[in-house]
mmCIF file as gemmi writes it, N, C-alpha and C atoms, coordinates in Angstrom:
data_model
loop_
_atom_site.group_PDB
_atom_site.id
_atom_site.type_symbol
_atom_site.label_atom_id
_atom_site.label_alt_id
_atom_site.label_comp_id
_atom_site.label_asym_id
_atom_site.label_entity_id
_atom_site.label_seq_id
_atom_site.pdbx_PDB_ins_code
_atom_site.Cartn_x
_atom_site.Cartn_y
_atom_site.Cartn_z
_atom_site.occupancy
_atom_site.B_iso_or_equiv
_atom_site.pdbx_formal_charge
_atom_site.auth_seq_id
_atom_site.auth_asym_id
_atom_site.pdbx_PDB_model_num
ATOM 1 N N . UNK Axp A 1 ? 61.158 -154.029 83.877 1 0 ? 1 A 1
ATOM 2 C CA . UNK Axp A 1 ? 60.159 -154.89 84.432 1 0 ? 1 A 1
ATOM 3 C C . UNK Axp A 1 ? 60.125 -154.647 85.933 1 0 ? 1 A 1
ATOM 4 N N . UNK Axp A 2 ? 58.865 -154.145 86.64 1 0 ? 2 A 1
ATOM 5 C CA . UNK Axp A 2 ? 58.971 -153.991 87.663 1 0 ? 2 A 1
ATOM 6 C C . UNK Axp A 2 ? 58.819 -155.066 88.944 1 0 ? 2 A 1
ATOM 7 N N . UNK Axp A 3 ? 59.637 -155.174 89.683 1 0 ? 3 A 1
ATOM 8 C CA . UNK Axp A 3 ? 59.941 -156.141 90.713 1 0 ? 3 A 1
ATOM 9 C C . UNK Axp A 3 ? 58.31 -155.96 91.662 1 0 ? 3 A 1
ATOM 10 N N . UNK Axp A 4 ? 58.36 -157.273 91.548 1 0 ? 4 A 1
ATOM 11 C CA . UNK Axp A 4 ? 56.716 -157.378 92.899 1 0 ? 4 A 1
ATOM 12 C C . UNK Axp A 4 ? 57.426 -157.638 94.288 1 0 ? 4 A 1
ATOM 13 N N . UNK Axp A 5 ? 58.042 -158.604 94.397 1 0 ? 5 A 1
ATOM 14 C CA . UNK Axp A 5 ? 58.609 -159.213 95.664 1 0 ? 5 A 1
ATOM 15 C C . UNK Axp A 5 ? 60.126 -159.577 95.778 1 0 ? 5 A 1
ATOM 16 N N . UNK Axp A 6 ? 59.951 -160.002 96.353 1 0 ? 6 A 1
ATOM 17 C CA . UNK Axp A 6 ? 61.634 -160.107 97.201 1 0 ? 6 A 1
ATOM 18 C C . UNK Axp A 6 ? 61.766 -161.214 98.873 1 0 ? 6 A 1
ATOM 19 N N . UNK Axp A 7 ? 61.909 -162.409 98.943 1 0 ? 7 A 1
ATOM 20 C CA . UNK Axp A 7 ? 61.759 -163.036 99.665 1 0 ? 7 A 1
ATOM 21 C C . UNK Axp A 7 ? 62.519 -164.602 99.979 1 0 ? 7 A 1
ATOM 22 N N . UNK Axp A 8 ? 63.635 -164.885 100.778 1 0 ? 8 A 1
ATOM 23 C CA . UNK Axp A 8 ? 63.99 -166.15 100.664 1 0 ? 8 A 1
ATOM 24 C C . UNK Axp A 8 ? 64.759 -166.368 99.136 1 0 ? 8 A 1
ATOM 25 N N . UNK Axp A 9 ? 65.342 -165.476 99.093 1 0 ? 9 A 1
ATOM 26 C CA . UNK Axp A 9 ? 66.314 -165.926 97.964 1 0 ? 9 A 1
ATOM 27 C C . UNK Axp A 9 ? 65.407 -165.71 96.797 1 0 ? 9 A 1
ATOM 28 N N . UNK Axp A 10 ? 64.17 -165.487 96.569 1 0 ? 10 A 1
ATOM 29 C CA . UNK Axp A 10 ? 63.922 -165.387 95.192 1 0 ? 10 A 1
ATOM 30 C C . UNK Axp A 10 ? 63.219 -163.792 94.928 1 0 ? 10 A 1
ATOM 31 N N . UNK Axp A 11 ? 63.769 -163.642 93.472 1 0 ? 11 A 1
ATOM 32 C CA . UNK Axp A 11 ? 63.312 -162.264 93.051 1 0 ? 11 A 1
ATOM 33 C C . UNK Axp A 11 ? 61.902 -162.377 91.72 1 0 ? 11 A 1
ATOM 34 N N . UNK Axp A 12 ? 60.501 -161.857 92.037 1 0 ? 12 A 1
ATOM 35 C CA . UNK Axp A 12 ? 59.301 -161.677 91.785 1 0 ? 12 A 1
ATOM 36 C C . UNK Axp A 12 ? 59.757 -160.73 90.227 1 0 ? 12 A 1
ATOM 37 N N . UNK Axp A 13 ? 59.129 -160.869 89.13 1 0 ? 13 A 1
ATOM 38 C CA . UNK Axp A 13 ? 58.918 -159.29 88.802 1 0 ? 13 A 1
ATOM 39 C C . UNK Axp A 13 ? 57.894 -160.02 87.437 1 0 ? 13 A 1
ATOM 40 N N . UNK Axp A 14 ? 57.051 -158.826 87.256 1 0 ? 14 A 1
ATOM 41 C CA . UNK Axp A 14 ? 56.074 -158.658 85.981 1 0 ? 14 A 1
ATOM 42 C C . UNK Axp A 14 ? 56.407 -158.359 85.205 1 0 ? 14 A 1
ATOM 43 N N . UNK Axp A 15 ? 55.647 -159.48 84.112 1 0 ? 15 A 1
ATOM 44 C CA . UNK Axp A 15 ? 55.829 -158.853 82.382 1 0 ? 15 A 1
ATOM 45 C C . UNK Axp A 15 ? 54.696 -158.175 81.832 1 0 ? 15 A 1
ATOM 46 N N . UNK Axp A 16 ? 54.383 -157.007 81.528 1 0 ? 16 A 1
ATOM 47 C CA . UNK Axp A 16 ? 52.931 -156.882 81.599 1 0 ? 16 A 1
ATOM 48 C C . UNK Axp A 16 ? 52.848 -157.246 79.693 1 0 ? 16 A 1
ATOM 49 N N . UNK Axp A 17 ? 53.68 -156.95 78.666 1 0 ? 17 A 1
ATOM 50 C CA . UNK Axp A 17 ? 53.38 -157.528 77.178 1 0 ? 17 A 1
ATOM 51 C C . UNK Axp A 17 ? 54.846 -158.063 77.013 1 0 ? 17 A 1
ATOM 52 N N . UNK Axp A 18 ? 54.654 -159.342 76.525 1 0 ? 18 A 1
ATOM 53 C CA . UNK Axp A 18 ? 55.121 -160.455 76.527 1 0 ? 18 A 1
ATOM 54 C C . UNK Axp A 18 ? 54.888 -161.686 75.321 1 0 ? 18 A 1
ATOM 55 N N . UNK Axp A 19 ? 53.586 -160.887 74.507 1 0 ? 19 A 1
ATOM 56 C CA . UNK Axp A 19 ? 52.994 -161.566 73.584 1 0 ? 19 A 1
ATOM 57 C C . UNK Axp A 19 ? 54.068 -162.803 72.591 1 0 ? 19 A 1
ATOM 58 N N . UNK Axp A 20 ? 54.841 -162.232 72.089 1 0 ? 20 A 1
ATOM 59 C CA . UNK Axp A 20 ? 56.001 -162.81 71.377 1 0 ? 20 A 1
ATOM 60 C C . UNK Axp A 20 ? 56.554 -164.008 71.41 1 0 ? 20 A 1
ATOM 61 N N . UNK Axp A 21 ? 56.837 -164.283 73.387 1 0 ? 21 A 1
ATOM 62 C CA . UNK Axp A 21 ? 57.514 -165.195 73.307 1 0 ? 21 A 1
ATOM 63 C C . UNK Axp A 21 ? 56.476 -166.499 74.165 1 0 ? 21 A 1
ATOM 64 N N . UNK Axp A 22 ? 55.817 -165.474 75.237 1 0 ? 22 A 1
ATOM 65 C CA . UNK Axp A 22 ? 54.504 -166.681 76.105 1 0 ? 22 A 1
ATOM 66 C C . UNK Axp A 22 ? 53.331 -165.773 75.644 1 0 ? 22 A 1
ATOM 67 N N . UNK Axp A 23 ? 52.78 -166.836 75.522 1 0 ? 23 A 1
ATOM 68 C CA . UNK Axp A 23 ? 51.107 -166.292 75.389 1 0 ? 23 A 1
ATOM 69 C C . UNK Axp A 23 ? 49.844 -166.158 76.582 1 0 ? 23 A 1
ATOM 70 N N . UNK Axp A 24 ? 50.788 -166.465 77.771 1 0 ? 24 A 1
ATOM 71 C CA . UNK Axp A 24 ? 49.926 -166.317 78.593 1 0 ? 24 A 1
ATOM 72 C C . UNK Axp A 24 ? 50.453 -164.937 79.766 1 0 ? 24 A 1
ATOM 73 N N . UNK Axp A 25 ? 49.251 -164.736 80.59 1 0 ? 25 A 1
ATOM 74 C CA . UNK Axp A 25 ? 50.175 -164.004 82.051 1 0 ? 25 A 1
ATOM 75 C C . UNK Axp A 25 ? 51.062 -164.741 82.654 1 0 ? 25 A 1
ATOM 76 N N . UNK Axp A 26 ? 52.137 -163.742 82.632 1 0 ? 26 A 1
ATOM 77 C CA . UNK Axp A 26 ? 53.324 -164.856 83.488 1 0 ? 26 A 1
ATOM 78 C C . UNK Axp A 26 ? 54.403 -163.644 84.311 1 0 ? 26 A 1
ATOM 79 N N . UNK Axp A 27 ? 54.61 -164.147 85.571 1 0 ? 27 A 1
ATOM 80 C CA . UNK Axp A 27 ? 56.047 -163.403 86.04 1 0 ? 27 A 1
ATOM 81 C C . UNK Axp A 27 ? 57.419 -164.246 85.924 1 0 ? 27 A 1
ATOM 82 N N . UNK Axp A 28 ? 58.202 -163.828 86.148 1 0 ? 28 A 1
ATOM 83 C CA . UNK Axp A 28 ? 59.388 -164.123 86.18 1 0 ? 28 A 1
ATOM 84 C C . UNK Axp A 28 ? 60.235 -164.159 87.294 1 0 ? 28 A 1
ATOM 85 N N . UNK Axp A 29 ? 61.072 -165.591 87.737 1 0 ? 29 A 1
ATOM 86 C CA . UNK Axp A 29 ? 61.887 -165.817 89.26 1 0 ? 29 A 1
ATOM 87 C C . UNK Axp A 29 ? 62.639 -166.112 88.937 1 0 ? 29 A 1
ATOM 88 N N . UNK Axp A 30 ? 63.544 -164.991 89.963 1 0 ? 30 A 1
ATOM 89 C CA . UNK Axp A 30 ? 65.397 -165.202 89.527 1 0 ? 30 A 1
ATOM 90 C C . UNK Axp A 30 ? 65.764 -165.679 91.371 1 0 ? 30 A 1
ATOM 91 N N . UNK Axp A 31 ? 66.534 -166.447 91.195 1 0 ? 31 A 1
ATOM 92 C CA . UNK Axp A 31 ? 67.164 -167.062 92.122 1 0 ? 31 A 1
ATOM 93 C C . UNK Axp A 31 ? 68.541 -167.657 92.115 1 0 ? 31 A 1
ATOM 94 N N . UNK Axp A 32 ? 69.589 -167.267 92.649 1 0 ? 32 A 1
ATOM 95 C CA . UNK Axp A 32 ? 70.57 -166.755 92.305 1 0 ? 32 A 1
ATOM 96 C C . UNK Axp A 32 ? 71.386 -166.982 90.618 1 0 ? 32 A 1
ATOM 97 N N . UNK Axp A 33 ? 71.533 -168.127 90.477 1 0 ? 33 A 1
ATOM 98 C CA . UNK Axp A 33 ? 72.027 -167.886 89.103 1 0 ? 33 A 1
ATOM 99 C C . UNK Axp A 33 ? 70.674 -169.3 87.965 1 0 ? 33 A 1
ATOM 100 N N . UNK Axp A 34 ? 69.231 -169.203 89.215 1 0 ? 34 A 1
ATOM 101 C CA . UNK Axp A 34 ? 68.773 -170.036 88.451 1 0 ? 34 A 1
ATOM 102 C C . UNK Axp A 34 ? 67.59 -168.992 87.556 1 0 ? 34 A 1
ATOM 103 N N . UNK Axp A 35 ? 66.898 -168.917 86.396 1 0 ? 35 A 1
ATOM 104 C CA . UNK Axp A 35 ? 65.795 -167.76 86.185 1 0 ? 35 A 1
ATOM 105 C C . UNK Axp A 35 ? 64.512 -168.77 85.691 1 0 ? 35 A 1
ATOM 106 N N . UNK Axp A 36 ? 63.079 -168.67 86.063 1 0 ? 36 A 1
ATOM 107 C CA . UNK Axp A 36 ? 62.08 -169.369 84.903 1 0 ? 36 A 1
ATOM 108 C C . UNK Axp A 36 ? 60.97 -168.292 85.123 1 0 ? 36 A 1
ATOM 109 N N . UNK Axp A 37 ? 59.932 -168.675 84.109 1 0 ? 37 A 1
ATOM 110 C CA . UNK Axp A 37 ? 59.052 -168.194 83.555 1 0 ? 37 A 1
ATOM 111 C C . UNK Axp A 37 ? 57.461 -168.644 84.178 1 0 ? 37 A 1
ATOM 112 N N . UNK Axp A 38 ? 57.115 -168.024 85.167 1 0 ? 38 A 1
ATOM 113 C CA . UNK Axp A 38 ? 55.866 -169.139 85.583 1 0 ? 38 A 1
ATOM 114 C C . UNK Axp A 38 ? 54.38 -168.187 85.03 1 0 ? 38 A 1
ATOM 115 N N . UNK Axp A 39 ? 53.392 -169.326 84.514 1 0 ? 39 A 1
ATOM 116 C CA . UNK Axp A 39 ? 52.495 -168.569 84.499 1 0 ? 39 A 1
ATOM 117 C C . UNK Axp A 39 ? 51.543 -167.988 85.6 1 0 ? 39 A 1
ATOM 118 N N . UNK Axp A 40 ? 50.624 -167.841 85.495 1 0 ? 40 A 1
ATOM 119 C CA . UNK Axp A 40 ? 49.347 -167.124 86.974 1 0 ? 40 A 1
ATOM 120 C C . UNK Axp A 40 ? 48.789 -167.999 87.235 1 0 ? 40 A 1
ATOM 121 N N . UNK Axp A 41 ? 48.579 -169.201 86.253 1 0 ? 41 A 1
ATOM 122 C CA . UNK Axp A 41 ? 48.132 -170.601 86.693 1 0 ? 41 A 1
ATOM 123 C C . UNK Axp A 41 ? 48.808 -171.444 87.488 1 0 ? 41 A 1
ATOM 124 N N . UNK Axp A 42 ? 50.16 -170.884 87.14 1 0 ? 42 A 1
ATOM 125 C CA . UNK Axp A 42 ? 51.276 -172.111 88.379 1 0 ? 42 A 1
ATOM 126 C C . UNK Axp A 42 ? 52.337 -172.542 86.97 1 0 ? 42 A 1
ATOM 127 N N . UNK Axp A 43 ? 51.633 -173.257 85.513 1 0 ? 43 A 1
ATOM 128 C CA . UNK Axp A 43 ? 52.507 -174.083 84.334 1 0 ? 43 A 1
ATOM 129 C C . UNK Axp A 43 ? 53.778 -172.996 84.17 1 0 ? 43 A 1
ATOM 130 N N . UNK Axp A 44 ? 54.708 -173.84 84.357 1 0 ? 44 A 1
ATOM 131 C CA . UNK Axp A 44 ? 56.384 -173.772 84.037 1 0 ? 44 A 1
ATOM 132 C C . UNK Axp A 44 ? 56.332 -173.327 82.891 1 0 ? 44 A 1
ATOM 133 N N . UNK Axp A 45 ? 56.729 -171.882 82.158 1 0 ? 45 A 1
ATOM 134 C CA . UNK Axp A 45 ? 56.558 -171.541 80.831 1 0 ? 45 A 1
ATOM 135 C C . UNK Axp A 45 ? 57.879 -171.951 80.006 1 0 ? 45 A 1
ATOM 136 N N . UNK Axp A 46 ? 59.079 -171.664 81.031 1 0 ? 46 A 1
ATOM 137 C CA . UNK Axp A 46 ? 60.636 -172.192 80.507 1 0 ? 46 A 1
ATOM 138 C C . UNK Axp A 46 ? 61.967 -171.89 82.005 1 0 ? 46 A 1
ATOM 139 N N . UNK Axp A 47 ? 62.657 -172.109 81.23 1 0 ? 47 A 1
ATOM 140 C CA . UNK Axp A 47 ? 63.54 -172.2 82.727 1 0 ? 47 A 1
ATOM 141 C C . UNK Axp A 47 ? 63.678 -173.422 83.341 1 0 ? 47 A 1
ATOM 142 N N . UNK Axp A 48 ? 64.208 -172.951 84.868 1 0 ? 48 A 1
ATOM 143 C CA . UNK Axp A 48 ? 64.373 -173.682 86.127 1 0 ? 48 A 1
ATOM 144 C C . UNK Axp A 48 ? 64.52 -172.903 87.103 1 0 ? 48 A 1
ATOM 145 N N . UNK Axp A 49 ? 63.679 -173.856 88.34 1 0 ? 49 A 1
ATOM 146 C CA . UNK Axp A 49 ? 64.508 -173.184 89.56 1 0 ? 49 A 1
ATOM 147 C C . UNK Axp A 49 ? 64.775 -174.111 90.652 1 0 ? 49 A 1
ATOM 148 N N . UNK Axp A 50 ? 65.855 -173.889 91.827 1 0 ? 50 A 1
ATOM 149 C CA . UNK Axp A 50 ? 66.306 -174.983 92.421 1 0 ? 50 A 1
ATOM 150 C C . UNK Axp A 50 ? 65.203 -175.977 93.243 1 0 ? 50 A 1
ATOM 151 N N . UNK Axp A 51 ? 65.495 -176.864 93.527 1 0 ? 51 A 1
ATOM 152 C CA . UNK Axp A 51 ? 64.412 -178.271 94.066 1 0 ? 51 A 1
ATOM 153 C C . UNK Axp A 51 ? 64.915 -177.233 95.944 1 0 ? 51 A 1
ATOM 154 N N . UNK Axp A 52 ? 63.54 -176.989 96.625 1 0 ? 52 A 1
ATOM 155 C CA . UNK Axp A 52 ? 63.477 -176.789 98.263 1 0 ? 52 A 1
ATOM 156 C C . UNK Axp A 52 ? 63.721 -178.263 98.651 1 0 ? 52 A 1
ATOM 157 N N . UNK Axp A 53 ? 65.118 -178.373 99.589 1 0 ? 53 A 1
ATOM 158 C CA . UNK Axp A 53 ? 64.822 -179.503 100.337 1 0 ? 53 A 1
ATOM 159 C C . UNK Axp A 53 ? 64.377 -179.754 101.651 1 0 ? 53 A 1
């Protein structure tokens, strides 16, 4: 899966087929030991990631 970005602690990358498990466009953010699933709309597909305070 190729990485888009890289910024402030969090790591970007694309799923381009994905059908299986989300049905929508979505990338994926890893931040250090947190990972979720966001779609292109913004909706939380699964996961977590930490609260900015």
């Amino acid at each position: 899966m190729p990485e888009i970005s890289r910024f402030q602690g969090l790591t970007i990358k694309m799923i381009f087929i994905d059908k299986a498990k989300h049905h929508k466009p979505h990338i994926h953010v890893y931040c250090n030991e947190y990972e979720a699933s966001v779609a292109i709309d913004g909706d939380l597909l699964s996961g977590s990631l930490p609260i900015k305070n």
